[in-house]
C-alpha positions in Angstrom: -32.4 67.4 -15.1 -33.8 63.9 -14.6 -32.3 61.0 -15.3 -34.2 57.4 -15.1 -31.6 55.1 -14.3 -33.8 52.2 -13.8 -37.1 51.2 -15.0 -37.6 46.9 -13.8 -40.4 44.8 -13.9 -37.6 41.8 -13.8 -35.5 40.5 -11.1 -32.6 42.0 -9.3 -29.8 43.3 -11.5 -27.7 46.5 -12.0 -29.1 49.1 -14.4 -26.8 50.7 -17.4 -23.8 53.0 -16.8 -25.4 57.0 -16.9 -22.5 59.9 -17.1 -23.5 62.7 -15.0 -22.1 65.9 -14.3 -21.0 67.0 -11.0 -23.5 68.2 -8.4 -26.3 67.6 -5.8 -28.5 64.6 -7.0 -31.9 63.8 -5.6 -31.6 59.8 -5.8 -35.9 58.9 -6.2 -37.0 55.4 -5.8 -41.2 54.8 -6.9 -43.0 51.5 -7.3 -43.5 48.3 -5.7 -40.7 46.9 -3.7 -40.9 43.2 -2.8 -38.0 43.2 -0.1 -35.3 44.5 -3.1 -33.1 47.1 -1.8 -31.7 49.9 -4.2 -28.2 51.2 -4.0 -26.2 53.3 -6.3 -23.0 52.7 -7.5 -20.3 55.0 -9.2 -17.5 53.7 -11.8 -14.2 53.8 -10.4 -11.1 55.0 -12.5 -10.1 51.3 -13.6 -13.2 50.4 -14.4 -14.8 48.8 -11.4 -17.9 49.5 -9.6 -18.3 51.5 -6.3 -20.9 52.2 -3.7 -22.1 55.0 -3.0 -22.3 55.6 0.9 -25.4 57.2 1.9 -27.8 55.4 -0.3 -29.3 53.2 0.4 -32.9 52.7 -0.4 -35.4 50.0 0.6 -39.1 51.5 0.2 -40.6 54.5 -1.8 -38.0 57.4 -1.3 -36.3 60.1 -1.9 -32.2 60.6 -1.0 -29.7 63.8 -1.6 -26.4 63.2 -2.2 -23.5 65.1 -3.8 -21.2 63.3 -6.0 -18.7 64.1 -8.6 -18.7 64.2 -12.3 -18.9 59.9 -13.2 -20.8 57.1 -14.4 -23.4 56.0 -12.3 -26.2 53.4 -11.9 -28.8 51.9 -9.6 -28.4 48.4 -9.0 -31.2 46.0 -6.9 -30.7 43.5 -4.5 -32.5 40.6 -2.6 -36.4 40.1 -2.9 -39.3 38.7 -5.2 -41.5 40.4 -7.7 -41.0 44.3 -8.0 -41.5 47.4 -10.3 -39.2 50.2 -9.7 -38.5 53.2 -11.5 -34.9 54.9 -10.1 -34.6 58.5 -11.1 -31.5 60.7 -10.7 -32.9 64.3 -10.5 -30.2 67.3 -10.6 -31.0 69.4 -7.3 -28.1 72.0 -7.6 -24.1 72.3 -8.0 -21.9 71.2 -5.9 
């Protein structure tokens, strides 16, 4: 199942909170980049953001990473004028 978590034509900023279940996620990054770096992050228990190590993405991409059943979202960083779509695609379960 996909899942676009972020579809910006604006400046750096976090994308919405997405509840997913657990599994193996293809994390796949599309567009023009403009020096902005995407990272993922996962919602903590109290409520507070935290990165996902492993993904980091700074060009057209694709990375697999298992995580557990959360909230999620892709968040951009640094750069000038970019268009990124972020998906979250299901690749199996963990």
């Amino acid at each position: 199942m996909a899942d676009l978590l972020l579809n910006s034509a604006v400046a750096a900023g976090a994308g919405e909170w997405k509840a997913r279940a657990a599994g193996i996620y293809a994390v796949v990054a599309d567009g023009t980049w403009g020096g902005t770096t995407l990272t993922l992050e996962y919602k903590g228990p109290k409520g507070n953001a935290v990165a996902i190590t492993g993904v980091s993405i700074s060009a057209n991409g694709l990375v697999t990473v298992t995580l557990p059943a959360g909230q999620y979202r892709a968040v951009l960083t640094g750069g000038a004028a970019m268009n990124l779509s972020v998906a979250l695609i299901q690749a199996g379960n963990s």
